[in-house]
C-alpha positions as CSV (number, residue, x, y, z in Angstrom):
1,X,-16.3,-2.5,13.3
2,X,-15.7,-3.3,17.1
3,X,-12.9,-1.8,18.5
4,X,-11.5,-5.1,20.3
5,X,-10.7,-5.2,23.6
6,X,-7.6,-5.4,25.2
7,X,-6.3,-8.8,26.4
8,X,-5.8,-10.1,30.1
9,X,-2.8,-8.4,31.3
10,X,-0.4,-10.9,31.6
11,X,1.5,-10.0,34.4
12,X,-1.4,-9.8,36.7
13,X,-1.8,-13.7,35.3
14,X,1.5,-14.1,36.3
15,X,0.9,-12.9,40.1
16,X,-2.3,-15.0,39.8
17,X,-0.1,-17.8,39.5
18,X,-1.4,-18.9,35.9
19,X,2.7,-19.8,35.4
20,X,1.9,-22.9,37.2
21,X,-0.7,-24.4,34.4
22,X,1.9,-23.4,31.6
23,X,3.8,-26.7,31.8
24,X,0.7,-28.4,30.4
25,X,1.6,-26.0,27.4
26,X,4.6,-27.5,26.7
27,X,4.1,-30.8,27.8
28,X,0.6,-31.8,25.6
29,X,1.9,-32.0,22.1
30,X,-1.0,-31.1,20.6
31,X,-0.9,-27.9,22.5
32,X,3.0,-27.3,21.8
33,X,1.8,-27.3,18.4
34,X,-1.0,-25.1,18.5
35,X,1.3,-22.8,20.7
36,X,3.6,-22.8,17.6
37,X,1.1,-21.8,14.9
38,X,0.5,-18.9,17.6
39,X,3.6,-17.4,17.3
40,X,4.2,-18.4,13.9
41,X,1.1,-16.3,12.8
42,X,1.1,-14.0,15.6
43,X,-2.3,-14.5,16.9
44,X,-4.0,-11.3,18.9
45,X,-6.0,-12.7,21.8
46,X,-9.3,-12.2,20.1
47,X,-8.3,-15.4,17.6
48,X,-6.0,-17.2,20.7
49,X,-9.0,-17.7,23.1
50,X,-11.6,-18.6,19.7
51,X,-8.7,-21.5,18.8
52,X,-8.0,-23.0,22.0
53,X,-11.9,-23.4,23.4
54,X,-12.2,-26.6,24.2
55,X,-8.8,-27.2,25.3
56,X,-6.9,-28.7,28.4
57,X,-6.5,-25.4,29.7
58,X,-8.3,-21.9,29.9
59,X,-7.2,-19.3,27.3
60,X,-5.7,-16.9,29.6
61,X,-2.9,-19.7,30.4
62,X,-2.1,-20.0,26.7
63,X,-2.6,-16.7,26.7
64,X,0.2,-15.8,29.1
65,X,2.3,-18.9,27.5
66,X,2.4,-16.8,24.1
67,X,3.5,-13.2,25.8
68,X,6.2,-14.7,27.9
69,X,7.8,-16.1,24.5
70,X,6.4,-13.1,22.9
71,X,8.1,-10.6,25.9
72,X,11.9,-12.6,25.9
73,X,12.4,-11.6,21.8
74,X,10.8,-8.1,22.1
75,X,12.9,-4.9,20.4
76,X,12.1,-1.3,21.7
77,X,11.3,1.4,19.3
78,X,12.5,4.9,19.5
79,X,8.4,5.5,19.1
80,X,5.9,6.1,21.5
81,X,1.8,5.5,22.0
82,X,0.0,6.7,24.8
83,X,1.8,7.9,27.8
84,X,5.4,7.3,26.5
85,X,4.7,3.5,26.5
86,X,7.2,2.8,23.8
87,X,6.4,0.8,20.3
88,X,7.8,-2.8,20.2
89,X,8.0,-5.3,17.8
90,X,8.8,-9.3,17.2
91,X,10.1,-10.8,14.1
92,X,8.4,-14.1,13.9
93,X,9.9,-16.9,11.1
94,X,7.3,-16.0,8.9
95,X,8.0,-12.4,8.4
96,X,11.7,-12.7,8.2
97,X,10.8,-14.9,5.7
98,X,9.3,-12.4,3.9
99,X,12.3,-10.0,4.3
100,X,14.5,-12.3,2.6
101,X,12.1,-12.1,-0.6
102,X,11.8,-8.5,-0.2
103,X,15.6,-8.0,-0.3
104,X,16.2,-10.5,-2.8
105,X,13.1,-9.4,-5.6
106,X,12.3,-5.4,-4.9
107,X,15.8,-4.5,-4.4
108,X,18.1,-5.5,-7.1
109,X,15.0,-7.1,-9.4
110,X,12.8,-9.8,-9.3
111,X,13.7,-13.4,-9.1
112,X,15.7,-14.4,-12.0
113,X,14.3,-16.8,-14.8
114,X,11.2,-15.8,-17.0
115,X,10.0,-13.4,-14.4
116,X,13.3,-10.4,-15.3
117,X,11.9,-6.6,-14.7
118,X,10.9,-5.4,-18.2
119,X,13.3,-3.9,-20.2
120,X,14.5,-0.3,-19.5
121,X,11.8,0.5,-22.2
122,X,8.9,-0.8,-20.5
123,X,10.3,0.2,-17.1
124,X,8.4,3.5,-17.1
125,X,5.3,2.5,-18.5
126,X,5.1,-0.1,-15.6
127,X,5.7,2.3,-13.4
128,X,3.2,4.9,-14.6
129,X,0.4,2.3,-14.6
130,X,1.2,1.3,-11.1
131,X,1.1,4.9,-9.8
132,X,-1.8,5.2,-11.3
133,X,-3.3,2.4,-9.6
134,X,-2.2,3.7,-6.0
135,X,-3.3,6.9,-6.9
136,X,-6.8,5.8,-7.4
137,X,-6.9,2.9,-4.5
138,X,-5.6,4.9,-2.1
139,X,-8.3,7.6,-2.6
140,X,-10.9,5.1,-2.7
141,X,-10.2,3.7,0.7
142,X,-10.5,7.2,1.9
143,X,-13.8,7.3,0.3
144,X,-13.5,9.4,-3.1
145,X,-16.4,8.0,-5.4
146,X,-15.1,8.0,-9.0
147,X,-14.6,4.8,-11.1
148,X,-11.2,3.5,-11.9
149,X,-11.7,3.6,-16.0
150,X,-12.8,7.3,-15.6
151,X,-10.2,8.3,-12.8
152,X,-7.2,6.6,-15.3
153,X,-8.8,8.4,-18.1
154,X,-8.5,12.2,-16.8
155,X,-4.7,10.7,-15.6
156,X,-3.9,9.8,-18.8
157,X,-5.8,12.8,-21.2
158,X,-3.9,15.1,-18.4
159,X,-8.0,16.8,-18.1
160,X,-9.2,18.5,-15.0
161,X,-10.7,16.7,-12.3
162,X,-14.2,17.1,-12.6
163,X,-15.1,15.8,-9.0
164,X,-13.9,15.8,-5.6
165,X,-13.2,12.0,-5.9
166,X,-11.4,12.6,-9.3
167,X,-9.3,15.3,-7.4
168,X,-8.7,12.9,-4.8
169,X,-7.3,11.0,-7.1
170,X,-5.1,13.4,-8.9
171,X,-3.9,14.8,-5.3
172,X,-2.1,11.0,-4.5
173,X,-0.6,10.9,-8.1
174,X,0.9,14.2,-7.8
175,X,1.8,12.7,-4.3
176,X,3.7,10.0,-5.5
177,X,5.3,11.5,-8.1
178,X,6.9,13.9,-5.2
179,X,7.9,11.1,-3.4
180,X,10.1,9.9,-6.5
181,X,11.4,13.4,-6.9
182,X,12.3,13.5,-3.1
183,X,13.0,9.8,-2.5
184,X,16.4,11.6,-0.7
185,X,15.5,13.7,1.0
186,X,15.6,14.0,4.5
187,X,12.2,13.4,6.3
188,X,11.0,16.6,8.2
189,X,8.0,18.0,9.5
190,X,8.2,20.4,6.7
191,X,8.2,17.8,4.0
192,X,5.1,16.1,5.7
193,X,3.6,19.3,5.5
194,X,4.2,19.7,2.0
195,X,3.1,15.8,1.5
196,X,-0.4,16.4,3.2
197,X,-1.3,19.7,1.0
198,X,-0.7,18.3,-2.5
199,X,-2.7,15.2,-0.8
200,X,-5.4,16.9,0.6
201,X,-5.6,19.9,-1.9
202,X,-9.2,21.3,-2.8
203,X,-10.8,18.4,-1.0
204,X,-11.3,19.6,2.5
205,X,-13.7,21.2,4.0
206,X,-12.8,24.2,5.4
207,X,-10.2,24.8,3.2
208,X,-8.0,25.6,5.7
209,X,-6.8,22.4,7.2
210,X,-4.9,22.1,4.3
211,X,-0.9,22.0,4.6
212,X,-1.0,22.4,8.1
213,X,-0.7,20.5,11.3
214,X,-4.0,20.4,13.7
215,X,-4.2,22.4,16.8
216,X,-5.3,22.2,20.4
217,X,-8.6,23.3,19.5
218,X,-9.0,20.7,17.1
219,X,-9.7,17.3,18.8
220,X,-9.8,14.4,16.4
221,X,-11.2,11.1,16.5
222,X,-11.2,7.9,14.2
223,X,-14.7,7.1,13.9
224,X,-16.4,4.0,12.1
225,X,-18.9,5.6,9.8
226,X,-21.4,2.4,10.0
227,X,-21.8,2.5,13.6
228,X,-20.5,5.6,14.9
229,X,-17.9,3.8,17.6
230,X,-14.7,5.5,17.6
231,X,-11.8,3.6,17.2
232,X,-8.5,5.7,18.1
233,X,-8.3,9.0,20.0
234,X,-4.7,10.5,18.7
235,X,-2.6,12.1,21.4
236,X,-2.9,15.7,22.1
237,X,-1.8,18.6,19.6
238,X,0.3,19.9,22.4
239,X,2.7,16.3,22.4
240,X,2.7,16.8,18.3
241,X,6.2,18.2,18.4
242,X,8.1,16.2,20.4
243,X,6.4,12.9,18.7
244,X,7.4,14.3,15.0
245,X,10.6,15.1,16.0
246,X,10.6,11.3,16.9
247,X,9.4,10.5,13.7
248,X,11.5,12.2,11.8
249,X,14.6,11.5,13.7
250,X,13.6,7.9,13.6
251,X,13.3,8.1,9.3
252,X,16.7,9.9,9.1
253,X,18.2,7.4,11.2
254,X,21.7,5.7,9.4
255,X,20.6,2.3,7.5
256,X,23.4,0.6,10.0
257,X,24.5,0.8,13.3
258,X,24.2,-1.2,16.5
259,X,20.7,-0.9,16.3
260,X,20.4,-2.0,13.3
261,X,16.4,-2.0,11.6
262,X,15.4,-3.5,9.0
263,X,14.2,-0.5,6.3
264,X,11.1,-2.6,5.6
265,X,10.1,-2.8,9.3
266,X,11.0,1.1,9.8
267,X,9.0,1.9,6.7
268,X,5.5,0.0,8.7
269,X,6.7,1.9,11.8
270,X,6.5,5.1,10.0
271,X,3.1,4.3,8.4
272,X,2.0,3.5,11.8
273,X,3.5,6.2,13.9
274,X,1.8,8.8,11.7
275,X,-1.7,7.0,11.3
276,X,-1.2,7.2,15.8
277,X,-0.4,10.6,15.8
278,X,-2.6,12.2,13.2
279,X,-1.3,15.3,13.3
280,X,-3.6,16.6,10.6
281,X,-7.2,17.3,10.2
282,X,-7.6,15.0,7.6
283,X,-5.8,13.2,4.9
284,X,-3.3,11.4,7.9
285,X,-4.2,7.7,6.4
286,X,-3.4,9.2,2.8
287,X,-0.1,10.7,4.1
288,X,0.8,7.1,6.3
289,X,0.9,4.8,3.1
290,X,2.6,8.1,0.9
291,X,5.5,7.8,4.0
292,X,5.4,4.4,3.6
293,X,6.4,4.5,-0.1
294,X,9.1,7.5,0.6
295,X,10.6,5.1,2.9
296,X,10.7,2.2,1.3
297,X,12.5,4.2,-1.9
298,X,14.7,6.2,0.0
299,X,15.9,2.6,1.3
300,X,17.1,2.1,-2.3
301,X,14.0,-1.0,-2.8
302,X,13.1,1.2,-6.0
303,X,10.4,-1.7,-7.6
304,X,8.1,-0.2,-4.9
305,X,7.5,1.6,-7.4
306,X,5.7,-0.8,-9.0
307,X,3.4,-2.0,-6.3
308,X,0.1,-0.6,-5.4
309,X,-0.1,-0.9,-2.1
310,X,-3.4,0.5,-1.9
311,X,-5.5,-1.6,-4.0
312,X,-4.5,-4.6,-1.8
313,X,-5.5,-2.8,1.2
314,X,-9.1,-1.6,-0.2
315,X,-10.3,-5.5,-0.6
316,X,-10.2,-5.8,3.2
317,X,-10.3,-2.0,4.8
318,X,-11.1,-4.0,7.9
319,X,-8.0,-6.3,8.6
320,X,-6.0,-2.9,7.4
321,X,-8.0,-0.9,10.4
322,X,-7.7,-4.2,13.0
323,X,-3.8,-4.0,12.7
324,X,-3.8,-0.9,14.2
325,X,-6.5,-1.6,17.0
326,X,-4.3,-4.9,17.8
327,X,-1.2,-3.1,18.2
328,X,-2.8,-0.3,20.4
329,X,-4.7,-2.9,22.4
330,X,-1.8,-5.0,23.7
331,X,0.9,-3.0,25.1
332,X,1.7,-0.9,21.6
333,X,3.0,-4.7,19.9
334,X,3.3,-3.4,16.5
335,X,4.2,-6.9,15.4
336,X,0.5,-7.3,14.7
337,X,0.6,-4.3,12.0
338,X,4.1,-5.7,10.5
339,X,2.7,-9.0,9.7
340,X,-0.3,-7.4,8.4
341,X,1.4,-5.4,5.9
342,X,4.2,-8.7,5.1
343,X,1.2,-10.2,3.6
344,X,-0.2,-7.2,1.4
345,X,3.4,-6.9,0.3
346,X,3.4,-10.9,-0.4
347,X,0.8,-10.4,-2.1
348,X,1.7,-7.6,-4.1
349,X,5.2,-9.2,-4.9
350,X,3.1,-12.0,-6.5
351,X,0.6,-9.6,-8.0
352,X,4.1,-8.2,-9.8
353,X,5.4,-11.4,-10.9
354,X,1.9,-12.9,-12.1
355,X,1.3,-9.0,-14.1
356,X,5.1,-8.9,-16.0
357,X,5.1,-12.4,-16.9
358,X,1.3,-12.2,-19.0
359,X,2.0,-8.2,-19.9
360,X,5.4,-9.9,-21.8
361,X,3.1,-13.1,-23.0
362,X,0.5,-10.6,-24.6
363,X,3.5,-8.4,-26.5
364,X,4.7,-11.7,-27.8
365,X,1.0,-12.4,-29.1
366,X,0.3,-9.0,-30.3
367,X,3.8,-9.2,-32.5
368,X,2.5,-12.4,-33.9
369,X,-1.0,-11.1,-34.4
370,X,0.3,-8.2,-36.6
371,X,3.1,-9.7,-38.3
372,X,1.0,-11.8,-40.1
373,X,-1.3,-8.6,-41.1
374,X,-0.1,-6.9,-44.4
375,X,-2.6,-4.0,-44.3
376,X,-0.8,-2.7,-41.0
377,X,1.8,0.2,-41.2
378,X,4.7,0.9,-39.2
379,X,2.6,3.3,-36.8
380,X,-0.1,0.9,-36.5
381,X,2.1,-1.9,-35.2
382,X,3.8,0.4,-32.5
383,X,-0.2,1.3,-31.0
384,X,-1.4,-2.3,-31.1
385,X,1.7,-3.1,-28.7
386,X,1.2,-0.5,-26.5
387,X,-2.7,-1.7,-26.4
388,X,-1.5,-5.1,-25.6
389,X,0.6,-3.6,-23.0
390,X,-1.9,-1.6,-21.6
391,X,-5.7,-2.8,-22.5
392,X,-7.0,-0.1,-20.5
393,X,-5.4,3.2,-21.9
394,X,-7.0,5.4,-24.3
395,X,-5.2,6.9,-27.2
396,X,-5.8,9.8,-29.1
397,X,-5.3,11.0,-32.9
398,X,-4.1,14.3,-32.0
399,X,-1.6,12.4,-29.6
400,X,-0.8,9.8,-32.4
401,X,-0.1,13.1,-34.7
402,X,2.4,14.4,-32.2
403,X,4.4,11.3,-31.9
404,X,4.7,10.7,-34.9
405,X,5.3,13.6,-37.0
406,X,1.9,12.9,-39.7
407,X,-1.1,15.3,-40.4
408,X,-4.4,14.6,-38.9
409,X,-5.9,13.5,-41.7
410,X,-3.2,10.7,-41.8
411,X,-3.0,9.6,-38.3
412,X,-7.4,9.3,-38.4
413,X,-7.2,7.3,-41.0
414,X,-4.4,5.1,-39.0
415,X,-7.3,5.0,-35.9
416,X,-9.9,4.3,-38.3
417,X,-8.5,1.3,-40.0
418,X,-7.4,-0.4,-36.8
419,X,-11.3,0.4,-35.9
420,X,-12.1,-1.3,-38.9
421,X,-10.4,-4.4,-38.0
422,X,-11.4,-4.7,-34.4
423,X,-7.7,-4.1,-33.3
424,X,-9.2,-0.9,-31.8
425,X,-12.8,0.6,-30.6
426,X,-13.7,3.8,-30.1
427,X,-15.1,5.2,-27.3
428,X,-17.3,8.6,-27.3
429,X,-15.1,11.1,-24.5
430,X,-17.0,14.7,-24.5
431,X,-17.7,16.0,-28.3
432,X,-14.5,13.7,-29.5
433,X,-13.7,10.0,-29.6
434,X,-11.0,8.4,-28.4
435,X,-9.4,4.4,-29.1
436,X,-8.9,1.7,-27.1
437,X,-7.9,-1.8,-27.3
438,X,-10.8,-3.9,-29.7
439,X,-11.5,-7.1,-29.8
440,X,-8.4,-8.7,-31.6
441,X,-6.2,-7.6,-28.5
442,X,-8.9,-8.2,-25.5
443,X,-8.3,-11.9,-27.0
444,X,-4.9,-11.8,-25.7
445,X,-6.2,-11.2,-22.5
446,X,-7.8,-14.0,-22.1
């Protein structure tokens, strides 16, 4: 990746009397209206000047015409970058649009119609899945090599990780689940302390940059592993304390008050005020989005907990890491992360929507699919639902014998029969064999 570089300084423009071509701006309509999809989608100046080639006027006047609207609307952060230049931010029409949805659908509940939350029921098995899912995307994108099936398999059998990815991926579960323990709590160095070293336990190497902050004699850099550029220097350890005092004091901040932020805009802050400062060896991208999610439930927007974030951001690792560079190119304009993240969210809101309305679809099929089946017992029924729930989850007969109170002659006999026909398959794990959904049920899918 290319770090990009930072745009003309505009007020230099300004003294080079570039203010004068800026009229043609607003005068040309076709120009008023490319000017407008600017702001709209908050173009950085490596897409402005690619967009207005060809134009009436050099890039560097549109340019300037974008950060003087940009400059009148900005809002000061109590959050610095380099050299106390503080954080800013816009909030263009399309991400207070987003807001609205956000406080409307992962507050109180999802839009209401066909699309209700699942019942109280299903509420934690939604919720399990979905941490599972962040737990393994998130240590993906830091690089843990493990594949999903196996990494929700050792989640879900409760085995030890048998790999540093698999511990990676184990670490952010146990991470998350922390975060929903502690959702109100107040945010101190101590408790991003604690957050790194269940993130980043037994995976680092030496061992002990675990639960600790870095020191002076520990210079970090963001490097891209393809091409060796680095990307972000962090500021010195020696500025680490008064910067997480920021942080923190920022995080605990009252949810109103005459400078009133949104929570969804102060949980991107956080997540890119701690990516900035890096005040660990390693695991800081790991502990950004984890800070994210504390924020975002401590705001009371509990259907977070559905969302994983994570897997979003792993299709595109690259627009994830240009929202930082933007911001830290042009004058710390953290605008360029927010809308980044509005659209994973977007995304993710959909991803929700589009996942309860097809997981309560395939229930409904699974309960016709058995009703209609004589053979099954009462047992039977209850695991082809929670198949059709969850296609990818393995069950056990010594689990089944638990739950349900039966010997384990009885409850392999239950497995078997459902083997038998194709609601399950099994599925050699180690010396034993586990069950998950067959044929009958990966038809629902479909």
């Amino acid at each position: 990746m290319r770090k990009p570089k930072p745009p003309p300084n505009w007020n230099e423009l300004l003294e080079q009397k570039c203010a004068e071509d800026i009229g043609k701006v607003q005068r040309d309509p076709e120009l008023a209206e490319l000017l407008r999809r600017c702001e709209s989608s908050y173009w950085p100046w490596q897409k402005l000047r690619f967009r207005v080639q060809g134009k009436p006027v050099k890039p560097e006047v549109f340019w300037l015409s974008a950060k003087i609207s940009r400059s009148s609307r900005f809002k000061k952060l109590p959050l610095f970058g380099y050299d106390r230049a503080p954080l800013r931010f816009n909030v263009p029409d399309v991400l207070q649009h987003e807001l609205m949805l956000i406080d409307q659908q992962l507050a109180g509940g999802l839009v209401s119609g066909d699309d209700s939350p699942p019942a109280e029921s299903q509420r934690e098995k939604f919720i399990i899945n979905a941490i599972q899912e962040e737990a393994i995307a998130s240590s993906m994108l830091e690089g843990a090599i493990t594949t999903r099936q196996e990494a929700k398999q050792m989640l879900r059998a409760g085995r030890r990780p048998r790999s540093r990815g698999e511990q990676m991926v184990l670490n952010n579960y146990q991470a998350i689940q922390f975060i929903r323990e502690h959702r109100n709590s107040p945010l101190s160095p101590e408790f991003l302390i604690e957050l790194q070293r269940i993130l980043t336990d037994k995976t680092l190497d030496p061992p002990d940059q675990v639960g600790r902050f870095r020191t002076q004699d520990e210079p970090i850099k963001v490097i891209d592993d393809r091409d060796g550029e680095i990307l972000h220097v962090p500021p010195p350890a020696s500025e680490l304390a008064d910067r997480l005092k920021a942080l923190c004091d920022f995080g605990n901040r009252p949810p109103h008050g005459k400078d009133f932020i949104h929570p969804v805009i102060a949980a991107c802050v956080l997540h890119f005020q701690l990516a900035f400062d890096h005040p660990f060896c390693d695991g800081n991208g790991r502990t950004a989005r984890a800070l994210f999610y504390w924020m975002m439930l401590h705001s009371g927007y509990w259907l977070f907990e559905y969302l994983p974030i994570s897997r979003l951001i792993n299709l595109s690792p690259g627009k994830y890491a240009r929202a930082f560079l933007y911001t830290e190119t042009d004058e710390f304009d953290v605008t360029y992360f927010l809308m980044y993240k509005a659209r994973i969210i977007e995304k993710a809101r959909q991803d929700l929507r589009t996942y309860i309305a097809a997981k309560q679809e395939h229930v409904v099929d699974a309960r016709r699919l058995f009703t209609s089946d004589s053979r099954l017992n009462h047992r039977q029924r209850d695991i082809i639902l929670h198949a059709a729930r969850n296609p990818d989850r393995y069950f056990t007969i010594a689990e089944h014998q638990r739950q349900n109170g039966i010997t384990y002659a009885t409850s392999r006999t239950d497995f078997l029969n459902l083997v038998k026909w194709k609601y399950l398959k099994n599925v050699p794990v180690g010396k034993r064999f586990e069950f998950i959904a067959g044929p009958k049920i990966s038809e629902l899918e479909r």
